[in-house]
N, C-alpha and C positions, 0 to 999 in steps of 0.2 A: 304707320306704327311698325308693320312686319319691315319696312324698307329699315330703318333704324334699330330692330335687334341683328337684322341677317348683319349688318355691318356690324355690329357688336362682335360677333360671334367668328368672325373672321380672323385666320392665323394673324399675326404679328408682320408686317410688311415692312421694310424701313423706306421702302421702294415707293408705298401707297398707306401714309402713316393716316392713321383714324382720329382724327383729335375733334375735341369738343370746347364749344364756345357760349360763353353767356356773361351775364352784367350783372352788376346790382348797385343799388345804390347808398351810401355813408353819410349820414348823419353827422358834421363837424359841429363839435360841443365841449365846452370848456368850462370844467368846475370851479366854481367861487367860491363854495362854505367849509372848506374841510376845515377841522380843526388840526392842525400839525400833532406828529404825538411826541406826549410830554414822561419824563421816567413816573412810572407805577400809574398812566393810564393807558387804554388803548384809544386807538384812532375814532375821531369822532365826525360824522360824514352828514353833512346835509344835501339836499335834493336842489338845491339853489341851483340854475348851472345858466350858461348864454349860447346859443344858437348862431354859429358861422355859418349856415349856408350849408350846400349837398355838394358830394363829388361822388363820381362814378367808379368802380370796381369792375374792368375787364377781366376775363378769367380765361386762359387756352389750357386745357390740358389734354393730355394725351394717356390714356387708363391704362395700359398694357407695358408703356414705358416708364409709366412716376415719373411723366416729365408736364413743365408745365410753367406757364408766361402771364404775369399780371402787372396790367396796368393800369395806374390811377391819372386821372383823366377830369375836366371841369366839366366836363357833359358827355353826353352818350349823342352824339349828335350824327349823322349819316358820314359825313366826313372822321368824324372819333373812331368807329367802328372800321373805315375806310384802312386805317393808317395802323390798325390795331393789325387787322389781317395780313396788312402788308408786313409786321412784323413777325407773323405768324410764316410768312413765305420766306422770310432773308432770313430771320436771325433763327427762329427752330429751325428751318428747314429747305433752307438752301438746293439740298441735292434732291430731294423727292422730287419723283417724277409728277405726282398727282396728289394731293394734299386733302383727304375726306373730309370734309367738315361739318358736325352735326350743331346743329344750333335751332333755336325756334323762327318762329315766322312774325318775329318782331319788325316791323315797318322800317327802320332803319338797316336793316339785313339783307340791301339790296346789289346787285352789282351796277349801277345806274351810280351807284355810290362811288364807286371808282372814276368815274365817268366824269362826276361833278369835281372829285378833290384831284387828280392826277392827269398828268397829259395824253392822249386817246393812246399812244405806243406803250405807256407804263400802265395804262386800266388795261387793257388788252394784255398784255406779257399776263399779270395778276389772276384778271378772270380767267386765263388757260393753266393757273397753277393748280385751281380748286375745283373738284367736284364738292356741291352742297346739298348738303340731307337735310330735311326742316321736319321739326319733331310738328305731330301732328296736333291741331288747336285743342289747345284744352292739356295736351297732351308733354308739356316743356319740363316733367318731372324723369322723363326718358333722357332728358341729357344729363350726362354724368358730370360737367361743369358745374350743376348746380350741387353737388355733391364737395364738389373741391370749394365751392362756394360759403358752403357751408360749415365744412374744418377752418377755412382762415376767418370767419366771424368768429366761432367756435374757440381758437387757440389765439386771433391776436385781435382784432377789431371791436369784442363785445365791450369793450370801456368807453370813457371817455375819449376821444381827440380831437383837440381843436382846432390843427391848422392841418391841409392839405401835405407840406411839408413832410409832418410827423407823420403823418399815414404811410406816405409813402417810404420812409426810413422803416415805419415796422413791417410793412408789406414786403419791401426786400428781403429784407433779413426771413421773414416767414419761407419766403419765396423761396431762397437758396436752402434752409432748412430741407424743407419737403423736397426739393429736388435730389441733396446731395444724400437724404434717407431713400431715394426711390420709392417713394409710398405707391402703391400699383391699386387700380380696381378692377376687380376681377368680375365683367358683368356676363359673361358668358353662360351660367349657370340659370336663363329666366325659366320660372315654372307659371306656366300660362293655367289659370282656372278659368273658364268658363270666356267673360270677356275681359276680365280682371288678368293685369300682368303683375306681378310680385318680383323685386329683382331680388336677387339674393346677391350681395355684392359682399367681397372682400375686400379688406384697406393693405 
């Protein structure tokens, strides 16, 4: 737990960027009953709906710079996660020298991952671009991914969607949104009680 605030708390690097990683998973659902609206009623909504299946929600962000990389995905599978990261090194962050990455100690969060989906000179290049911090068990509320997590259910995912498609149309568009505002979390402020951490964060 102290390994993952002292990194918090750490000036701004662009040399040794601190960024945070986590998943979740989208419920694809597609409404049947609505009634269309007609002049002088309002909208009339049944609970009818049909279930397509799950798709995954990657999330990289990076708290101090409001920057941040989502990708939807058919599974979270050790190879998803493998290819996510790899874009986490070429397209964020090409020139860093060492790439923080805090994330949980979910079983696909391996570098063995690299191993399995890329060739032994491209898993090797990859594993020397990241040092990896693992929020401690129990303890995956410490990553601030799940914060950025929680704005894009929050402003575009809490509805209906039914095809994977569409997700990823509003995911973009979300995506470039929140970059091109810089929304920043400011977690450097923790006030430790007793064993109890309380983050005081800023948007």
């Amino acid at each position: 737990m102290e390994r993952v605030l002292d990194v918090y708390k750490q000036p701004y690097d662009e040399d040794y960027p601190v960024v945070c990683m986590d998943e979740s998973p989208k419920q694809l659902i597609e409404e049947v009953a609505s009634t269309p609206i007609k002049p002088g009623q309002e909208a009339r909504l049944d609970y009818e709906y049909i279930r397509h299946g799950m798709i995954n929600i990657f999330m990289a962000n990076e708290p101090l710079k409001g920057k941040r990389l989502v990708e939807v995905t058919d599974y979270k599978t050790k190879k998803d996660w493998a290819k996510f990261v790899k874009q986490i090194a070429d397209e964020m962050y090409p020139q860093a020298k060492k790439i923080r990455l805090v994330m949980d100690n979910f079983k696909t969060h391996d570098v063995s991952a690299f191993y399995e989906t890329f060739l032994p000179e491209e898993a090797k290049r990859l594993m020397d671009r990241f040092e990896f911090i693992f929020t401690p068990k129990h303890g995956s509320w410490l990553n601030m991914a799940e914060i950025e997590l929680h704005v894009l259910n929050g402003q575009c995912l809490n509805r209906y969607i039914a095809t994977k498609e569409e997700a990823i149309t509003e995911v973009e568009a979300w995506e470039n949104h929140r970059n091109n505002k810089n929304a920043k979390i400011n977690g450097s402020h923790d006030i430790v009680v007793g064993n109890d951490i309380k983050m005081n964060l800023c948007y």
